[in-house]
N, CA, C, O and CB atoms as a CASP TS submission, in Angstrom:
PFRMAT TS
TARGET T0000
AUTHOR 0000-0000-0000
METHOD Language model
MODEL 1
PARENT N/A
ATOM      1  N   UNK     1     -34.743  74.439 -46.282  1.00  0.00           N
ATOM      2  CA  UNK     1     -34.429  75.185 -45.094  1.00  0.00           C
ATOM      3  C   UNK     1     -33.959  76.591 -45.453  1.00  0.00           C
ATOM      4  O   UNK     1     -34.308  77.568 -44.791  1.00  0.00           O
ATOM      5  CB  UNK     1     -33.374  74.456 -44.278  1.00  0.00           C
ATOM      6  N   UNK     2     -32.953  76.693 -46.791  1.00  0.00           N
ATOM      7  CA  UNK     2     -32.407  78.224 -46.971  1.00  0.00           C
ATOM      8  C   UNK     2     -33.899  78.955 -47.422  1.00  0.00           C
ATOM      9  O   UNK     2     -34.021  80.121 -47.046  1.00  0.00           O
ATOM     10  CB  UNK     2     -30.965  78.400 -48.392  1.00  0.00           C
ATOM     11  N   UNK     3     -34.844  78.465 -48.063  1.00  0.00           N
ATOM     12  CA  UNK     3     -35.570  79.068 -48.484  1.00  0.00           C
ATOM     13  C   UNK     3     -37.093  79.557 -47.170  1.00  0.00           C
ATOM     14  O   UNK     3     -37.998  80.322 -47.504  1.00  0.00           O
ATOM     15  CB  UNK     3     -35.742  78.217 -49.763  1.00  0.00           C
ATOM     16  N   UNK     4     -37.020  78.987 -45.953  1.00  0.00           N
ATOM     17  CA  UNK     4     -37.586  79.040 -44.868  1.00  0.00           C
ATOM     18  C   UNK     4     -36.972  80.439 -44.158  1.00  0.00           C
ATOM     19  O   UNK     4     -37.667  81.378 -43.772  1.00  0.00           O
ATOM     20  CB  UNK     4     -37.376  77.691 -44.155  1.00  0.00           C
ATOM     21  N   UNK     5     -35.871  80.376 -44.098  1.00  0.00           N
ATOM     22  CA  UNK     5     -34.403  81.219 -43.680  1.00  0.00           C
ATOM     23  C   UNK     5     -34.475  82.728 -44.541  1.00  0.00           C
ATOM     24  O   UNK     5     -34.472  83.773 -43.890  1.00  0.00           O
ATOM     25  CB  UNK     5     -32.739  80.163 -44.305  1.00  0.00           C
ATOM     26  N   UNK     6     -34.516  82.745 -45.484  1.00  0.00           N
ATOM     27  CA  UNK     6     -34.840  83.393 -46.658  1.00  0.00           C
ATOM     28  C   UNK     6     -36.192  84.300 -46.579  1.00  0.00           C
ATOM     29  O   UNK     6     -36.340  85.518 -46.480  1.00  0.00           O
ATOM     30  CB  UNK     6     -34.943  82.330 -47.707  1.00  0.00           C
ATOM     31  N   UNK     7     -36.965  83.402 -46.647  1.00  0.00           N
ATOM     32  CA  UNK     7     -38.213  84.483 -46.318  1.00  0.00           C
ATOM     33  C   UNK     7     -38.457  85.068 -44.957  1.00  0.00           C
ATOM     34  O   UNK     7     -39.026  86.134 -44.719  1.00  0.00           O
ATOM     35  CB  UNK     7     -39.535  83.838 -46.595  1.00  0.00           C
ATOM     36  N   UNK     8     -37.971  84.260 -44.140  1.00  0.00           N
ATOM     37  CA  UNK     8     -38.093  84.950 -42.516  1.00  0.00           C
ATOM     38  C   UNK     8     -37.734  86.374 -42.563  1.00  0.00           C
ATOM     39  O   UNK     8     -38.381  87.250 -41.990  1.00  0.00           O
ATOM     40  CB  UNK     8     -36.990  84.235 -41.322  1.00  0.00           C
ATOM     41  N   UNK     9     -36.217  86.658 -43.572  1.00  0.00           N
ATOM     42  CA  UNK     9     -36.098  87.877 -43.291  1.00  0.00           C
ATOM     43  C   UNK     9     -36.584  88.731 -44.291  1.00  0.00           C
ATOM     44  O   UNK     9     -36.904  89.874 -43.964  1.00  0.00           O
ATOM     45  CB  UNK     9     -34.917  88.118 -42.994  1.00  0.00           C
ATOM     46  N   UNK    10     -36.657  88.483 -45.082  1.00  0.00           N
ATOM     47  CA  UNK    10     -37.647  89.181 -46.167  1.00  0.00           C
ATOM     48  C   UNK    10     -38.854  89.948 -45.865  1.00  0.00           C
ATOM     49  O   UNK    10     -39.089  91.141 -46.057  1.00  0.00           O
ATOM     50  CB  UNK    10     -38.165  88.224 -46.994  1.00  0.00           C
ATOM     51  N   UNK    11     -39.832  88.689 -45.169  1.00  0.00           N
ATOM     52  CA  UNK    11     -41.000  89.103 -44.493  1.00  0.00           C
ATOM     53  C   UNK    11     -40.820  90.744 -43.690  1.00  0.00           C
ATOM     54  O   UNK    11     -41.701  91.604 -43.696  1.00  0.00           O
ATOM     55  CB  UNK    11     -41.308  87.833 -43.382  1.00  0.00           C
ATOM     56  N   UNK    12     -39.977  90.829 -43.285  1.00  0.00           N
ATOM     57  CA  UNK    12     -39.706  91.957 -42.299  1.00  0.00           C
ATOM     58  C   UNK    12     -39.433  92.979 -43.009  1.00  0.00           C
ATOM     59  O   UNK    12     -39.047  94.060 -42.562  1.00  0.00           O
ATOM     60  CB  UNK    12     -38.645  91.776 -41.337  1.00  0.00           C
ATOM     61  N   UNK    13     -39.707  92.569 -44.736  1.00  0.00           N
ATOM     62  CA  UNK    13     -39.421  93.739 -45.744  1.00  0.00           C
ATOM     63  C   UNK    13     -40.538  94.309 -46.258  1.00  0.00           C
ATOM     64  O   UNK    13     -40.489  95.417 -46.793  1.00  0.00           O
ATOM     65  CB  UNK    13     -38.639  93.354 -46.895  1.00  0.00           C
ATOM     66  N   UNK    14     -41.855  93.487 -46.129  1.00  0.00           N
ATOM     67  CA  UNK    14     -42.868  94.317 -46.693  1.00  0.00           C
ATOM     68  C   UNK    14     -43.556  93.035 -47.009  1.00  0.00           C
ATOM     69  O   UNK    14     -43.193  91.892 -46.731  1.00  0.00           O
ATOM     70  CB  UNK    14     -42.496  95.441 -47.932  1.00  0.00           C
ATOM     71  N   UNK    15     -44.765  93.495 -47.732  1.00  0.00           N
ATOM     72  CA  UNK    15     -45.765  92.436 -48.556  1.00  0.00           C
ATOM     73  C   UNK    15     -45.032  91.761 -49.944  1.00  0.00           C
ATOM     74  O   UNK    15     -45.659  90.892 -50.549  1.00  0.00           O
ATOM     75  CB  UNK    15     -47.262  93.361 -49.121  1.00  0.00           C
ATOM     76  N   UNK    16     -44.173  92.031 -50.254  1.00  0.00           N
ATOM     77  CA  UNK    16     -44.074  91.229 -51.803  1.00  0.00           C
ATOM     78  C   UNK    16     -42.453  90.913 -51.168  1.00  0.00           C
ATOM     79  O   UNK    16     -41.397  91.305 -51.666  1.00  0.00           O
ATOM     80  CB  UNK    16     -44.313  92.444 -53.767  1.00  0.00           C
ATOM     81  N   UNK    17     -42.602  90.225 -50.133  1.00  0.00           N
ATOM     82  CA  UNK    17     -40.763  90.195 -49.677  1.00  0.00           C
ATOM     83  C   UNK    17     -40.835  88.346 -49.821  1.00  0.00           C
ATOM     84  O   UNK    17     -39.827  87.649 -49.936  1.00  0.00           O
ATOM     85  CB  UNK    17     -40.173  91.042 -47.356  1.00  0.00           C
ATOM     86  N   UNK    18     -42.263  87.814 -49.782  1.00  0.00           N
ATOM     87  CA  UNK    18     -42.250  86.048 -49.790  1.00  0.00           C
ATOM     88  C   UNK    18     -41.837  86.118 -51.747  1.00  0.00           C
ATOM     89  O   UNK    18     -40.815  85.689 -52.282  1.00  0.00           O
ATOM     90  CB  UNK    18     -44.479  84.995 -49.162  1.00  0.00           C
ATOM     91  N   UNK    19     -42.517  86.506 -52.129  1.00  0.00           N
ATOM     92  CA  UNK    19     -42.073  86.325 -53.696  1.00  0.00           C
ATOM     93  C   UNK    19     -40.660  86.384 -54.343  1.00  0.00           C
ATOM     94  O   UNK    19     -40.194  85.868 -55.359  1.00  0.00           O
ATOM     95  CB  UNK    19     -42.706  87.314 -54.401  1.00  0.00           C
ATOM     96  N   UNK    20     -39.864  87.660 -52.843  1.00  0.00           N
ATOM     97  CA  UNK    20     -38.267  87.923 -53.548  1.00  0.00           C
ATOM     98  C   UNK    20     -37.948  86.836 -52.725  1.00  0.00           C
ATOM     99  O   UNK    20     -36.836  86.513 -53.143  1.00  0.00           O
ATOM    100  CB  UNK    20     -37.211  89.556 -53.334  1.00  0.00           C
ATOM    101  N   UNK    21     -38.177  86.230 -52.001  1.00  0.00           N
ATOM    102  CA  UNK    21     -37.558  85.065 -51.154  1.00  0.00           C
ATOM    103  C   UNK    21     -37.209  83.521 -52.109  1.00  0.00           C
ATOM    104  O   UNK    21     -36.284  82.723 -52.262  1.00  0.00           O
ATOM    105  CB  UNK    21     -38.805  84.721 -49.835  1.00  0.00           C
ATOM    106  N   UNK    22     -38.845  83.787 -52.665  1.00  0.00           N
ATOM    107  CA  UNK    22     -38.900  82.692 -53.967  1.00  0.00           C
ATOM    108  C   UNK    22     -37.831  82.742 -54.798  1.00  0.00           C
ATOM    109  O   UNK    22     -36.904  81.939 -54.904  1.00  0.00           O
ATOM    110  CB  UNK    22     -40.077  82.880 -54.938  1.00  0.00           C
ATOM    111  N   UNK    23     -38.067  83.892 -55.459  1.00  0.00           N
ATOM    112  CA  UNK    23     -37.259  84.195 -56.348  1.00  0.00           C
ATOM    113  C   UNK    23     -35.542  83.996 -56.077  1.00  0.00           C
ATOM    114  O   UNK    23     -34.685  83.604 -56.869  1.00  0.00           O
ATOM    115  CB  UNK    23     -37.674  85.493 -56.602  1.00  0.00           C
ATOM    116  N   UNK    24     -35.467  84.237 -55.272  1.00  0.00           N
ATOM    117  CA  UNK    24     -33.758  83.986 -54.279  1.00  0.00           C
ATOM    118  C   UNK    24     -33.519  82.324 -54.651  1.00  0.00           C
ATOM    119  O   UNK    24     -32.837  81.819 -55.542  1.00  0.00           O
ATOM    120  CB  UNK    24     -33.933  84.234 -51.893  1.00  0.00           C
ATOM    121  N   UNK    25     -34.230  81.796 -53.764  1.00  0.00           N
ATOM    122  CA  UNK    25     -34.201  80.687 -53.553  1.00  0.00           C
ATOM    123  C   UNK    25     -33.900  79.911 -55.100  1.00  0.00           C
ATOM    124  O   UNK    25     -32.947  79.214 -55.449  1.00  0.00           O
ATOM    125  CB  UNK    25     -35.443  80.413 -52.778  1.00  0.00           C
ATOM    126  N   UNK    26     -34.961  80.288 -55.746  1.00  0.00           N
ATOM    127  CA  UNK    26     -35.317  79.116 -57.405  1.00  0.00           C
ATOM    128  C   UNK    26     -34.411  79.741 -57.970  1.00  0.00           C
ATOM    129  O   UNK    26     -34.412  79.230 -59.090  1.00  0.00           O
ATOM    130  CB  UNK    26     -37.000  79.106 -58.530  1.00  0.00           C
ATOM    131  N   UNK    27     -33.405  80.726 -57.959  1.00  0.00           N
ATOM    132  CA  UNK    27     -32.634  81.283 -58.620  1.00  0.00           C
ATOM    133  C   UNK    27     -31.300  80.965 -59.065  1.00  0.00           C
ATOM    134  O   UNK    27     -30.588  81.325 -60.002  1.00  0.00           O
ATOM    135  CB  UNK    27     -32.649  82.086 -58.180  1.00  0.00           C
ATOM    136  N   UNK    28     -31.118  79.644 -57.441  1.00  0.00           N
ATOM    137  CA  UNK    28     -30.031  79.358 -56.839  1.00  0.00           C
ATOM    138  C   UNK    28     -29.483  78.353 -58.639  1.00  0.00           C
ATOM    139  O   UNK    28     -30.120  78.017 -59.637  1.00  0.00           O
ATOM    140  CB  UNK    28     -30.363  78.406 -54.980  1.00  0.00           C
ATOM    141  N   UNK    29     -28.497  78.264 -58.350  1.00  0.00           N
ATOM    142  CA  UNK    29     -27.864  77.002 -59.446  1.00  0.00           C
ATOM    143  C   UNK    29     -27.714  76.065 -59.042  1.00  0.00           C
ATOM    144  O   UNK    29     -27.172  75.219 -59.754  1.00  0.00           O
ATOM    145  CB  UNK    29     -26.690  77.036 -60.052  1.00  0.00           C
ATOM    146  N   UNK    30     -28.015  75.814 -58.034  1.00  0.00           N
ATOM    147  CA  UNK    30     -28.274  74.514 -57.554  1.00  0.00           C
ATOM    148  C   UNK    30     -29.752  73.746 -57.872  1.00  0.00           C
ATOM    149  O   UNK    30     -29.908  72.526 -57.905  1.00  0.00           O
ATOM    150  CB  UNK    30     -28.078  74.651 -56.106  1.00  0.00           C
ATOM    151  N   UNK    31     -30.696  74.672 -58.077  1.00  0.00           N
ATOM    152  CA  UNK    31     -32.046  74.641 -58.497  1.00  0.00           C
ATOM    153  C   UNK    31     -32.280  74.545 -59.742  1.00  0.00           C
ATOM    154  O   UNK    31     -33.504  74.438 -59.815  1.00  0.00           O
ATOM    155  CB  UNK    31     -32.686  75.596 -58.134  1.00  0.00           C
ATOM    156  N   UNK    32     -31.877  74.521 -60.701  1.00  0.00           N
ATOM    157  CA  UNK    32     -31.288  74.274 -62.464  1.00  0.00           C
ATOM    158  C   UNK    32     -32.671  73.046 -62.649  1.00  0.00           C
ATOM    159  O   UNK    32     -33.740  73.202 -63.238  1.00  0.00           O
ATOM    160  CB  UNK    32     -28.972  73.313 -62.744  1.00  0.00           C
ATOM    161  N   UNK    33     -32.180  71.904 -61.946  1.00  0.00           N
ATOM    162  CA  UNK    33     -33.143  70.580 -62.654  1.00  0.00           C
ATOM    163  C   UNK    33     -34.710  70.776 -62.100  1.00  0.00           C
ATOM    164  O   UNK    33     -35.648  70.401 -62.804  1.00  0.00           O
ATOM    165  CB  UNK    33     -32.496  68.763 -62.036  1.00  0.00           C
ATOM    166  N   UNK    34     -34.947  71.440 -60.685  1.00  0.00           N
ATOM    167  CA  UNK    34     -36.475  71.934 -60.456  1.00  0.00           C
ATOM    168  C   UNK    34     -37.126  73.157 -61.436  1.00  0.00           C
ATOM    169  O   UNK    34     -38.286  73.443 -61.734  1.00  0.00           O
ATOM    170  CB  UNK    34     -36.547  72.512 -58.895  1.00  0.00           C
ATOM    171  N   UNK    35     -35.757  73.757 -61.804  1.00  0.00           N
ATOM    172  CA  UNK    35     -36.650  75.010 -62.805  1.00  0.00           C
ATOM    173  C   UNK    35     -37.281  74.041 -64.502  1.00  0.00           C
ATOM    174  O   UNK    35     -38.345  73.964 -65.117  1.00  0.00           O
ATOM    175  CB  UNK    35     -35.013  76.762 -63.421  1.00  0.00           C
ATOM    176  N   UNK    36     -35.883  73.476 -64.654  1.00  0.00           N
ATOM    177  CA  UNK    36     -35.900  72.582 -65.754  1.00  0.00           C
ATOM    178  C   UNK    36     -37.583  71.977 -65.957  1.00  0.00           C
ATOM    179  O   UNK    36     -38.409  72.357 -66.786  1.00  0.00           O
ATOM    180  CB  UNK    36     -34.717  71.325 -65.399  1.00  0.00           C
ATOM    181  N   UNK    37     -37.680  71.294 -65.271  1.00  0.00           N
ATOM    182  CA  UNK    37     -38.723  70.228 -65.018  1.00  0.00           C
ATOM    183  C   UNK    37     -40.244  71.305 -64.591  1.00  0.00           C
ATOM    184  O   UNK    37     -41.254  70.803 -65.085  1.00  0.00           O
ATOM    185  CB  UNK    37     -38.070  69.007 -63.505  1.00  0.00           C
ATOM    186  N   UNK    38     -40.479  72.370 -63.952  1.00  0.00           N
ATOM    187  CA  UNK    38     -41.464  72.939 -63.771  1.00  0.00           C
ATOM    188  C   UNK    38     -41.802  73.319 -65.064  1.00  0.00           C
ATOM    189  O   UNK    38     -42.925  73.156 -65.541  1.00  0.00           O
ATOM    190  CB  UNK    38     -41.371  73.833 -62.864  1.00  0.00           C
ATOM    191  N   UNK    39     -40.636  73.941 -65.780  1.00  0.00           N
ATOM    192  CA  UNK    39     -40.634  74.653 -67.398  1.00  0.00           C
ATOM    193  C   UNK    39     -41.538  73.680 -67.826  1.00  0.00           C
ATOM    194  O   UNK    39     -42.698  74.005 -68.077  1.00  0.00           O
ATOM    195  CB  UNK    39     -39.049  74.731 -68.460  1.00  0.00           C
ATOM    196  N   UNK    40     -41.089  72.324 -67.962  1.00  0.00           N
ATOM    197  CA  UNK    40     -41.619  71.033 -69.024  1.00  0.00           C
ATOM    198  C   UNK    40     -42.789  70.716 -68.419  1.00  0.00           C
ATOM    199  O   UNK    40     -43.564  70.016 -69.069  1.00  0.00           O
ATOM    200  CB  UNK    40     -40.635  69.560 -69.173  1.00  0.00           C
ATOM    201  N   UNK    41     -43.154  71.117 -67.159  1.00  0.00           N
ATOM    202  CA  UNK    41     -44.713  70.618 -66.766  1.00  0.00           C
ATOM    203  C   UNK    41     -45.587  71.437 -66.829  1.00  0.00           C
ATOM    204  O   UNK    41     -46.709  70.936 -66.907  1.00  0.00           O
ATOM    205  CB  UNK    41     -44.957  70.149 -65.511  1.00  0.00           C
ATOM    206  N   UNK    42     -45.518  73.269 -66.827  1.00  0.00           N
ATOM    207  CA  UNK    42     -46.411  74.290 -67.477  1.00  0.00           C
ATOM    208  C   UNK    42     -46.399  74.422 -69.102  1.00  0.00           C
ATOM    209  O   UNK    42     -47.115  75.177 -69.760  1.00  0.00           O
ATOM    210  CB  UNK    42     -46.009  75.648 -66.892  1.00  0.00           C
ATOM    211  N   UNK    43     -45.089  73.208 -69.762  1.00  0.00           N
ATOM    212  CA  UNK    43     -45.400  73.948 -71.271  1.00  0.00           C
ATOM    213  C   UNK    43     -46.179  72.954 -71.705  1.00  0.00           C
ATOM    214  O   UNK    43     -46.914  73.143 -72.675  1.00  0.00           O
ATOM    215  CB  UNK    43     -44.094  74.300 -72.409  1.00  0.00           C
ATOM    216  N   UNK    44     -46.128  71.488 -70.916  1.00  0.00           N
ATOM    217  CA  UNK    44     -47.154  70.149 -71.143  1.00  0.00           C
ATOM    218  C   UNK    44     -48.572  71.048 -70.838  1.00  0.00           C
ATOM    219  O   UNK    44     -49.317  71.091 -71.817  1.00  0.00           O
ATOM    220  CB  UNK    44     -46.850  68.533 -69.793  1.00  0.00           C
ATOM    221  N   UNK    45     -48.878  71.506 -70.073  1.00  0.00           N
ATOM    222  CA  UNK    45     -49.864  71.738 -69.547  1.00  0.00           C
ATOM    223  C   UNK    45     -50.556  72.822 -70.172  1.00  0.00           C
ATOM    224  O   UNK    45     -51.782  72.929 -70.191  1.00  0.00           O
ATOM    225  CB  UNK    45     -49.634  71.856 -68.382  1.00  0.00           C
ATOM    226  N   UNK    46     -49.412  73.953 -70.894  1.00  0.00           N
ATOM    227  CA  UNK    46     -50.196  75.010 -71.498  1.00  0.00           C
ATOM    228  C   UNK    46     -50.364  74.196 -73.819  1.00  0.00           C
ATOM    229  O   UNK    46     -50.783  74.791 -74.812  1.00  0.00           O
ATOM    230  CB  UNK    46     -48.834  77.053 -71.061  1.00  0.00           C
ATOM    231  N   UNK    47     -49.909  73.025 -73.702  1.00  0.00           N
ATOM    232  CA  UNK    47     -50.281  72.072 -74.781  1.00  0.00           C
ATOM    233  C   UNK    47     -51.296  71.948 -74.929  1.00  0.00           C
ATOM    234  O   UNK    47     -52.050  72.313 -75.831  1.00  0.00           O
ATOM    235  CB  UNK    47     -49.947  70.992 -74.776  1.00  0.00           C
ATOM    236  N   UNK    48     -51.514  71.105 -73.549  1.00  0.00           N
ATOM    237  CA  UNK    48     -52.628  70.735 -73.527  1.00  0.00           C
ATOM    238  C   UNK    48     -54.074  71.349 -73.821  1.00  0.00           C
ATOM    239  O   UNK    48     -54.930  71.023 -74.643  1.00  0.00           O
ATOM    240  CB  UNK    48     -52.534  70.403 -72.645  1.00  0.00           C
ATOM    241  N   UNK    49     -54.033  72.475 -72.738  1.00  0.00           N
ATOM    242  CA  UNK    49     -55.174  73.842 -73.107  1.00  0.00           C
ATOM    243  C   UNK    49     -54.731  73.890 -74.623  1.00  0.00           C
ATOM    244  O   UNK    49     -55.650  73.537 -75.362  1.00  0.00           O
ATOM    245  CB  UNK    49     -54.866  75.696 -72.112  1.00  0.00           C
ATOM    246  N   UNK    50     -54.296  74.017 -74.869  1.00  0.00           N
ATOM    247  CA  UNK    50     -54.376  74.644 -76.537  1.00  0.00           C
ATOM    248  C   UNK    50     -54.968  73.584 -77.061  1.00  0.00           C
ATOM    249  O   UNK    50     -55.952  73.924 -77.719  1.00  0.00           O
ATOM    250  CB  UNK    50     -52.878  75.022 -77.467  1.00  0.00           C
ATOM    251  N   UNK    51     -54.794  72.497 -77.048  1.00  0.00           N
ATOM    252  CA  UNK    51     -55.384  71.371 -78.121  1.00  0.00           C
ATOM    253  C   UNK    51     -56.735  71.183 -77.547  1.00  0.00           C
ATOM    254  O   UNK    51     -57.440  70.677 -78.420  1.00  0.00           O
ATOM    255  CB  UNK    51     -54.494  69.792 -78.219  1.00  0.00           C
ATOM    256  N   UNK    52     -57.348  71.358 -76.534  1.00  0.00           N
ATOM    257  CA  UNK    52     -58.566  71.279 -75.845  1.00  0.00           C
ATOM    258  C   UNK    52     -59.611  72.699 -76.819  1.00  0.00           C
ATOM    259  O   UNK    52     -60.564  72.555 -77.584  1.00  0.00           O
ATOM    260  CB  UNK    52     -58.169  71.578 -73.870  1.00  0.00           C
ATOM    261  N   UNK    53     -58.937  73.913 -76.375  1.00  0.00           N
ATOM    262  CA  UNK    53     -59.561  74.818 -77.125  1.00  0.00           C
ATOM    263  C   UNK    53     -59.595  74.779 -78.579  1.00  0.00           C
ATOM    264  O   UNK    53     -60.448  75.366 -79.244  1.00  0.00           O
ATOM    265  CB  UNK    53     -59.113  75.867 -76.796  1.00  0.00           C
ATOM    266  N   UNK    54     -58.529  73.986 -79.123  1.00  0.00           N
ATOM    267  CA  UNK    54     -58.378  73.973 -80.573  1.00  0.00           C
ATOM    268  C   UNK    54     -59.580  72.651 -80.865  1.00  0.00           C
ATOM    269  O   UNK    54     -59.882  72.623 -82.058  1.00  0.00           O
ATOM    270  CB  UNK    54     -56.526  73.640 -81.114  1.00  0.00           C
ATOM    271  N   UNK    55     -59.973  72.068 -80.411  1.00  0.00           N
ATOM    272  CA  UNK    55     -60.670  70.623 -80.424  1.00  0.00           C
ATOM    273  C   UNK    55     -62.156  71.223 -80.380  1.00  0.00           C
ATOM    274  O   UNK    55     -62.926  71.006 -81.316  1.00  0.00           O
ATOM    275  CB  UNK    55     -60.229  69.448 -78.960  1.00  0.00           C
ATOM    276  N   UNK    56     -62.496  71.899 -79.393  1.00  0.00           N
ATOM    277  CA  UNK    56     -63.691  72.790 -78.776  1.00  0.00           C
ATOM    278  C   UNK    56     -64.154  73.789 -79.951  1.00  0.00           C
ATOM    279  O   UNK    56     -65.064  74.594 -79.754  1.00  0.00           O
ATOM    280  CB  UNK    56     -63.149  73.742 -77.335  1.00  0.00           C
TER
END
């Protein structure tokens, strides 16, 4: 909801105001274990590509 709240007024800031909204939001410290866990699922994921191209 803060992050709904968040961009509403942002929006009224321009074109790149949803991204500072993001950024607000994922910034929060309350958000710690979603950053945590996204980290560990793009660095699984950028593994992966590597061992695919390294295999290829």
């Amino acid at each position: 909801m803060d992050a709904i709240l968040i961009a509403r007024e942002l929006l009224r800031a321009g074109p790149t105001a949803l991204g500072e909204a993001k950024g607000i939001v994922l910034s929060c410290p309350s958000r710690g274990v979603e950053r945590q866990r996204r980290a560990e699922l793009v660095d699984s994921q950028l593994d992966a590509v590597n061992q695919i191209a390294d295999d290829g």
